[in-house]
N, C-alpha and C positions, 0 to 999 in steps of 0.2 A: 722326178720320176724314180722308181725304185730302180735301187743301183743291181747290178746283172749278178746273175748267179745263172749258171750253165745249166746247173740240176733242174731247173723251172722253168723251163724253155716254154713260152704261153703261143701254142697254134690258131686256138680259136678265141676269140673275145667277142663278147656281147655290150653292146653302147645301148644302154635299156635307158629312157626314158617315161618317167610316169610323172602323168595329172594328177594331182593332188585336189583332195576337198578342200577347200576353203580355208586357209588360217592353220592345216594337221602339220605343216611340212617340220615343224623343228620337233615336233612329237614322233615324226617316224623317223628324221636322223637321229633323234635319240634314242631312239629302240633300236633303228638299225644299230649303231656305233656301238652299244652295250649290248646287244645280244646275239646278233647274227653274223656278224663276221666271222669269228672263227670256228660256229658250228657249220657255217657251209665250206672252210678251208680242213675241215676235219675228213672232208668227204671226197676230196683230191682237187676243187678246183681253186681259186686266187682272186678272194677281191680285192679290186687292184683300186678305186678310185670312188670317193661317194661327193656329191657335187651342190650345193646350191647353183640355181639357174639366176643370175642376173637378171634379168631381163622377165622372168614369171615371180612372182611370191609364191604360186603354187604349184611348182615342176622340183623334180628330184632329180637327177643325172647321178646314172654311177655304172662302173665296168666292173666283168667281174673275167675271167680267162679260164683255157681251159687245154690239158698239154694237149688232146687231140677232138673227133666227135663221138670216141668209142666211152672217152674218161666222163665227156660232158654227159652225156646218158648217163653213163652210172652214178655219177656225181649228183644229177640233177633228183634222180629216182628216189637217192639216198637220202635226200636232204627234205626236200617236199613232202616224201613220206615218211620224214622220220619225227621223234617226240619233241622238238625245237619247234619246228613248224606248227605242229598242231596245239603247240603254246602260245605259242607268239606270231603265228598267222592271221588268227583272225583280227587283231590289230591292225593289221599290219596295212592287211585289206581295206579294212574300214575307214584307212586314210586315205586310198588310194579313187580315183575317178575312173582311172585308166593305165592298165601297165602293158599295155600291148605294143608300144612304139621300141619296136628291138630290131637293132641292125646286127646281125653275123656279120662277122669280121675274122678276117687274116693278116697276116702282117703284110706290106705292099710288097717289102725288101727283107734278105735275110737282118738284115742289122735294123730295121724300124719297129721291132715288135717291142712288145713291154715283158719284162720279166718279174718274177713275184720273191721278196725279199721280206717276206712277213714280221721275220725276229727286228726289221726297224719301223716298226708299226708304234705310234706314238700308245700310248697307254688310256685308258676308257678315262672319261672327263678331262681330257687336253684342249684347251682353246684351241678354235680354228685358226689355222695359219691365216698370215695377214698377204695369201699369194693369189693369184690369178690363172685361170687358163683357159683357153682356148680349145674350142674344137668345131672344125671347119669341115663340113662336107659336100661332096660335090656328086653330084645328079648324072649317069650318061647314060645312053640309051644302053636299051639291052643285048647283051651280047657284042657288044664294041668297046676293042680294049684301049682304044687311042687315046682316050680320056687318060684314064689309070696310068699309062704309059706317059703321058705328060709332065703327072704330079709325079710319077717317080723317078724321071729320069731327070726334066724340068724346071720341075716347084721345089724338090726336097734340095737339090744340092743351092738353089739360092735361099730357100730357108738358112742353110747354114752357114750360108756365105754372108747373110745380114745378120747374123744373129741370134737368131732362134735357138731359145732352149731348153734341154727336154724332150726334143720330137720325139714323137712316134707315128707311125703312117699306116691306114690298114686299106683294104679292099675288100672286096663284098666276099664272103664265103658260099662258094656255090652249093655247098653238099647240102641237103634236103634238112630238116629240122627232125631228129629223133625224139623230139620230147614233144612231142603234140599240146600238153597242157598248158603249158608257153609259148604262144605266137610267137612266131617272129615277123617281119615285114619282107614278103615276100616279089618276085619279080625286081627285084633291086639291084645295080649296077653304081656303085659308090666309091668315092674314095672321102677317106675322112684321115685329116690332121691335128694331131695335139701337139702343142706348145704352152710352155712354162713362162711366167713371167714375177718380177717383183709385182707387182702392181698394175691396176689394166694403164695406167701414162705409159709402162714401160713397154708394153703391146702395141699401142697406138703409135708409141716412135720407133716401132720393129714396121709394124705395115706402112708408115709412113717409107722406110729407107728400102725397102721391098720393093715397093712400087714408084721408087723413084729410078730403079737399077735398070739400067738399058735392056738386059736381058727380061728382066720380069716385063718390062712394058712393053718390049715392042715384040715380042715375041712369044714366050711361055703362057701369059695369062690371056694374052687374047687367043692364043689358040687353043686354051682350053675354053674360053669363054664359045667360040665357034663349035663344039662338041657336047657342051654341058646341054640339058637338057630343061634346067630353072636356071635363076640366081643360085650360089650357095648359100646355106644357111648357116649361121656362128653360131655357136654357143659359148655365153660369156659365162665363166663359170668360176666359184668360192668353191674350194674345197673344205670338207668337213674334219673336224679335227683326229681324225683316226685316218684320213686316206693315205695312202701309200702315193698319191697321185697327187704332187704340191706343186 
């Protein structure tokens, strides 16, 4: 995860997932990685993470933060409307199926959120890290916070007590979406988990020692599991060679 700087403090994040056409996906991490990252950090907000999805060929994963909703507007107005995008937008688009799958987010806990450290941003054409990660969300009815309240008091401190590393933990942002031109998924009540790992073995012998822990089984996950509203859903995720997020 990007190492903390006070000055960066990220309140709102977006976990944007998009459908890709068929076979585009390393055409638009290449476009994204070489051209849009630092014209959207020129405009105040933090792309924090760009993701291969495991588990699709053609899904993109990537977060981008933002210090509050006043900055994201302005941010987002600046960017969309500005000479980058109308360059390299309609590309961009033309790979895409679907970019409407956006969760708002906040951080769960003062100490879970992500913060943005740009100046250790690997450099354009760097191979992808050979890392792994994780991001785990979880479904609760609306307007009930006993969910969220699980995984934060709960799930986070045995994450940490098995090993997990890298957390960062968010919950749904209630405040209404200023940028209309950008969906977001609305009516939503979530909590969503990132963890870091070598390699996905080193993951699977993290949830392995998780779920072996007195506390996670016989208590924490089934009472979340009593509350959730589906399964959760994982995202098995390669980071791309420019992410902040390894």
């Amino acid at each position: 995860m990007p190492p903390t700087d006070p000055a960066r403090h990220l309140a709102v994040i977006e976990l944007r997932q998009y459908t890709l056409r068929p076979g585009r996906r390393d055409e638009l991490v290449e476009l994204f990685d070489r051209e849009l990252i630092e014209p959207q950090e020129e405009t105040g907000m933090a792309v924090l993470g760009q993701f291969r999805d495991l588990d699709d060929p053609d899904r993109f994963v990537w977060l981008r933060g933002f210090p509050d909703m006043a900055v994201r507007h302005d941010a987002l107005t600046a960017f969309y409307g500005g000479p980058v995008w109308a360059r390299h937008g309609p590309r961009a688009n033309a790979a895409m199926a679907d970019s409407d799958d956006v969760l708002l987010l906040r951080p769960l806990t003062d100490d879970s959120g992500l913060r943005a450290a740009p100046s250790t941003r690997p450099r354009p054409g760097t191979p992808a890290p050979e890392r792994f990660v994780s991001a785990t969300v979880w479904s609760f009815p609306p307007g009930r916070t006993d969910g969220t309240a699980l995984v934060r008091d709960g799930l986070l401190p045995l994450l940490r007590a098995t090993g997990a590393a890298a957390l960062a933990a968010f919950a749904t942002e209630p405040a209404a979406n200023t940028f209309p031109r950008l969906p977001v998924r609305t009516g939503e009540n979530v909590a969503v988990v990132l963890t870091s790992h070598p390699d996905e073995s080193a993951h699977r012998r993290h949830l392995t020692a998780l779920h072996a822990h007195p506390a996670a089984r016989d208590e924490v996950l089934p009472g979340i599991e009593r509350v959730q509203t589906a399964a959760p859903s994982m995202l098995r995720l390669t980071p791309t060679g420019r992410s902040l997020i390894s």
